[in-house]
C-alpha positions as CSV (number, residue, x, y, z in Angstrom):
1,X,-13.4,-2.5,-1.9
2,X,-12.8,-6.3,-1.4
3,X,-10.5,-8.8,-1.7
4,X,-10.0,-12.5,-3.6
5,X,-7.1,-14.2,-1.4
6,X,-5.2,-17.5,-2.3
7,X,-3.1,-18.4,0.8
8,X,-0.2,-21.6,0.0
9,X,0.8,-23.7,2.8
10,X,4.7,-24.0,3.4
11,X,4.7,-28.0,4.5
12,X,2.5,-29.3,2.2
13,X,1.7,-26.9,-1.3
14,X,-2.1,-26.9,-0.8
15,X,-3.9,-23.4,-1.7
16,X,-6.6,-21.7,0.1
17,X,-9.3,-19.5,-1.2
18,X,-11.1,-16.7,0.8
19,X,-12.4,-13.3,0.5
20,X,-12.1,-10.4,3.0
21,X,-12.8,-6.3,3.0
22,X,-9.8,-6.0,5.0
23,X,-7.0,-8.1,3.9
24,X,-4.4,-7.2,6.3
25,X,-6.7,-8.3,9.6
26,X,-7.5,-11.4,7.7
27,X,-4.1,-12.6,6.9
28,X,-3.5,-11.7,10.8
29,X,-6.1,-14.3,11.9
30,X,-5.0,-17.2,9.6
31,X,-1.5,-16.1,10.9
32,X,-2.3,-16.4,14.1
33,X,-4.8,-19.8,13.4
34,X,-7.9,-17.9,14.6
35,X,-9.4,-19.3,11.6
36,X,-10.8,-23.4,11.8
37,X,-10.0,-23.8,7.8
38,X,-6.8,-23.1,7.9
39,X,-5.5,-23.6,11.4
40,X,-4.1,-27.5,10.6
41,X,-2.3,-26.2,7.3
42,X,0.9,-25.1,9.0
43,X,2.2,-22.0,8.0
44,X,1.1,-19.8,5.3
45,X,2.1,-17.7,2.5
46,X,0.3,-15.0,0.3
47,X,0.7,-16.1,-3.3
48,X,-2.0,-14.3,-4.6
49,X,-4.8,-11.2,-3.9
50,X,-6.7,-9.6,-6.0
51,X,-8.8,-6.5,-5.2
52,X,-12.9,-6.2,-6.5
53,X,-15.6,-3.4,-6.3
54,X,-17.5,-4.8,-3.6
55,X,-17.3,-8.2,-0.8
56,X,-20.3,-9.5,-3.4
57,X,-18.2,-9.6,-6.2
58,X,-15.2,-11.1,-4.4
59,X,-17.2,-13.7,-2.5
60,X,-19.1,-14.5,-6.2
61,X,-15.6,-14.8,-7.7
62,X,-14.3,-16.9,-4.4
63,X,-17.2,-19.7,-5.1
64,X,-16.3,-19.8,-8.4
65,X,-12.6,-20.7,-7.9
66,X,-13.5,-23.0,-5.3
67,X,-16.2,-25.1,-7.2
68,X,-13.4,-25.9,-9.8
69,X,-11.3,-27.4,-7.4
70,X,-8.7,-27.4,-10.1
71,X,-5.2,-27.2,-8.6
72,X,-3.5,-26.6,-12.0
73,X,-6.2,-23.4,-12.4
74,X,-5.1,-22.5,-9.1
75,X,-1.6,-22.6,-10.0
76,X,-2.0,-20.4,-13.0
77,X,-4.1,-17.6,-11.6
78,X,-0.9,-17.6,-9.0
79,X,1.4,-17.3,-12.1
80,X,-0.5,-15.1,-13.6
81,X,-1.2,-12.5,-11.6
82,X,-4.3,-12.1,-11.9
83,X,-8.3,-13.6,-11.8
84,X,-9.7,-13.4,-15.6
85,X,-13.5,-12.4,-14.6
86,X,-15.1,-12.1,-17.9
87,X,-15.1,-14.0,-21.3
């Protein structure tokens, strides 16, 4: 199983997008700013995850959110609750 992951920063609002097999560890490291994308985005929050069949769906699924760079997409997936993969 896999993970799609958006994180929100507390000072500023901006999202992040990753994927991950093990979610808890991952959230650990952008905790902890072992991670170089999000280390300068003060602290974190989990406002979304998402759980997939495999890493190669997730990471598919990633890219796609991230190429739309829409922040108001984004916003709804967070809303929603959920990442609408088909139709």
């Amino acid at each position: 199983m896999a993970w799609v992951y958006i994180l929100k920063s507390v000072v500023d609002g901006r999202f992040y997008i990753g994927s991950t097999t093990d979610l808890e560890r991952r959230l650990k490291q952008h905790s902890q700013h072992h991670t170089q994308s999000t280390a300068r985005m003060g602290s974190l929050t989990l406002a979304f995850s998402q759980e997939f069949p495999s890493i190669e769906i997730a990471r598919k699924v990633e890219s796609r959110l991230k190429k739309l760079k829409r922040r108001d997409y984004i916003e709804k997936i967070v809303e929603d609750g959920y990442i609408r993969t088909e139709g």
